[in-house]
C-alpha positions as CSV (number, residue, x, y, z in Angstrom):
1,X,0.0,0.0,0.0
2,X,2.6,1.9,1.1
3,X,4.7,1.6,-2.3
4,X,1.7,2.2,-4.4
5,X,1.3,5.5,-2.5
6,X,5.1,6.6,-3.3
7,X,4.6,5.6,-6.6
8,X,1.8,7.9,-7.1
9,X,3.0,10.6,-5.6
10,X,6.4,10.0,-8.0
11,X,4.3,10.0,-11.0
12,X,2.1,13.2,-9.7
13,X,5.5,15.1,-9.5
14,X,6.7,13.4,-12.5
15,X,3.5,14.8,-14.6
16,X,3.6,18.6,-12.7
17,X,6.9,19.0,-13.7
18,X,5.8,18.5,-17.5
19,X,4.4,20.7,-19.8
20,X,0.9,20.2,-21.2
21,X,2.4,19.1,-24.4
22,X,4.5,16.3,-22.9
23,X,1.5,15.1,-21.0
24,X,-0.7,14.9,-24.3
25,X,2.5,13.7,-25.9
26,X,3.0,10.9,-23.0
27,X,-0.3,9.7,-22.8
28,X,-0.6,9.7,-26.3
29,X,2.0,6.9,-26.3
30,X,0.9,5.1,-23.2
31,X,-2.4,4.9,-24.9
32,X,-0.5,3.7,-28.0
33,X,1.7,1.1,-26.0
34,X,-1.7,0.0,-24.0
35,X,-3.9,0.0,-27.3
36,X,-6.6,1.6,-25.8
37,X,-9.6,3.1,-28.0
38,X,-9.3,6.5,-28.9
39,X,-11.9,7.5,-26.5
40,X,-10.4,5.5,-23.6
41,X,-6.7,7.6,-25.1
42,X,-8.4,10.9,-24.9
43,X,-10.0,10.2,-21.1
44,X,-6.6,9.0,-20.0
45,X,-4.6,12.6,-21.4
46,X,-7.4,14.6,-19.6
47,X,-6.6,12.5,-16.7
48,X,-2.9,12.8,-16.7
49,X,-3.8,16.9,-17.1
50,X,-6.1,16.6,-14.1
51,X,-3.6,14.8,-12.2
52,X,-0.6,17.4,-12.9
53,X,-2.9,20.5,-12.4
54,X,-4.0,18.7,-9.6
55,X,-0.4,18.1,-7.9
56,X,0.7,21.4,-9.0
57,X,-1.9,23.0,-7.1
58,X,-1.5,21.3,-4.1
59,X,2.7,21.7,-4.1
60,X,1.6,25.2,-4.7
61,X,-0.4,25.7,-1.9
62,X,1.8,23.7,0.5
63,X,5.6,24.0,-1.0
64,X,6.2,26.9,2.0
65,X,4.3,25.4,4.7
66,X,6.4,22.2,4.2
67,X,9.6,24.2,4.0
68,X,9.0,26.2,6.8
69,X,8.4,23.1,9.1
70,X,11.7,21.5,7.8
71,X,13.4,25.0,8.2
72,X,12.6,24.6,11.9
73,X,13.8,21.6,12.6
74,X,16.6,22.4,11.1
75,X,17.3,25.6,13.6
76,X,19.6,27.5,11.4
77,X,20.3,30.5,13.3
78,X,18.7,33.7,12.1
79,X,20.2,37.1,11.7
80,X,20.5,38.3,14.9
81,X,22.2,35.2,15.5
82,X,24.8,35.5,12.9
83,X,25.2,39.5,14.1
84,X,25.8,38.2,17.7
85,X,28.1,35.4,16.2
86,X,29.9,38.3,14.2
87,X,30.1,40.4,17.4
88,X,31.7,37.7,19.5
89,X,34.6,37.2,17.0
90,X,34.9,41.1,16.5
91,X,36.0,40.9,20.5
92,X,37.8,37.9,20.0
93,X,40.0,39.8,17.6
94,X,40.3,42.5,19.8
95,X,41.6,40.5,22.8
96,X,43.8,38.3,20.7
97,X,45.4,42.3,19.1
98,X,46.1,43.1,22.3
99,X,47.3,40.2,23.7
100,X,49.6,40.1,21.0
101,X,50.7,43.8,21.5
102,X,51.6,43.1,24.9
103,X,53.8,39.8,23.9
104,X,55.8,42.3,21.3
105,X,56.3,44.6,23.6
């Protein structure tokens, strides 16, 4: 079940990232390789079009949601954090000039 669900989802991003030409073009030859009737080839490119407008809608509607859950787990610090990690070697380099200032002397 699992599998037939990955699949799916495979071929739903397989058929978004297509143009509408390909799709036609695609099913055109499935229908071909599958010999289904004409009718049967036509109902299966409107499908595949469905399908694709379909996933490209949802991807569209959840693509930043999903990032922005996986952006948090990640916990990347943000720019305060890099300004604070900046300030800290700023000081660093400060201490270490005159450290070194007093070894030369």
């Amino acid at each position: 079940m699992l599998e037939q669900l990955k699949k799916n989802m495979f071929i739903g991003i397989g058929l978004m990232a297509m143009t509408q030409s390909k799709i036609r073009e695609f099913g055109k030859k499935l229908a071909e390789d599958s010999k289904l009737s004409e009718s049967e080839g036509e109902n299966l490119v409107k499908d595949l079009l469905t399908q694709a407008d379909d996933m490209k809608k949802y991807f569209e509607k959840n693509f930043s949601n999903i990032v922005e859950e996986k952006m948090k787990s990640v916990k990347l610090p943000c720019n305060a954090g890099f300004e604070k990690m900046q300030n800290e070697i700023n000081e660093l380099k400060e201490t270490l000039a005159r450290i070194e200032a007093k070894l030369n002397k």
